[in-house]
N, C-alpha and C positions, 0 to 999 in steps of 0.2 A: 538523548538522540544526538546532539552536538557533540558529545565528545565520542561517539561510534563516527561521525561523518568524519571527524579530524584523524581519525585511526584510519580511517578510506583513504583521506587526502595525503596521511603521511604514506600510506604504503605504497600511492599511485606515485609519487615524488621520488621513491624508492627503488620502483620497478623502470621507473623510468630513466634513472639513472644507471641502473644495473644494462638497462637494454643499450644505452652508447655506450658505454664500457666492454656489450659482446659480453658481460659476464654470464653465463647460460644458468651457472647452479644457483647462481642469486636469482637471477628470473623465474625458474623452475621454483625454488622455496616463497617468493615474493608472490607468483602467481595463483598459487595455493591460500597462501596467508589472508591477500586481499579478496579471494575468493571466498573463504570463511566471512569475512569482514561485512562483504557485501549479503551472503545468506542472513547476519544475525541482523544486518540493517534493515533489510528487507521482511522477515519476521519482525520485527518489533514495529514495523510500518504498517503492516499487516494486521496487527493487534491492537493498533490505536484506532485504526481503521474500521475494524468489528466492533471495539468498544461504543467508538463515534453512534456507528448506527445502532447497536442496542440502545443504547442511548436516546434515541432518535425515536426508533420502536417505540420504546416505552412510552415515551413524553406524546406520540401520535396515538397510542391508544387509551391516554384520557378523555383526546378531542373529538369521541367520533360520531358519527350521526345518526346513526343506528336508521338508515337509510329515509331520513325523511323529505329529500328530495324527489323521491318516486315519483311519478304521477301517474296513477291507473284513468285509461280511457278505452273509450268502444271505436271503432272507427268502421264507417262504411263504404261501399262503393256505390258513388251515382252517376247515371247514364243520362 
């Protein structure tokens, strides 16, 4: 994951220097690139993310109660 964010950082450094220079075909290749960059960052965010919570899942459906908190009552109305 650190080194996808340093390929972000380099490309933003990149882009950013291509745009004071008015270099357009660098910007145009640069913007792309970092686009890519940012999609596979964001999948793999994405996947740690769902792992997290399967994870999560699992370990909450050892704990569960099998609804013993209920409490059945009658309730009526008095006048």
């Amino acid at each position: 994951m650190k080194q996808q964010k340093n390929k972000v950082e380099e490309k933003r450094v990149k882009l950013k220097e291509a745009t004071d220079k008015d270099d357009f075909e660098s910007m145009k290749s640069l913007v792309e690139e970092l686009q890519q960059e940012l999609y596979s960052l964001g999948a793999s965010v994405y996947q740690q993310a769902n792992a997290a919570s399967q994870a999560t899942d699992d370990s909450n459906s050892d704990n569960k109660d099998d609804g013993d908190d209920v409490i059945d009552a009658e309730f009526t109305e008095t006048k």
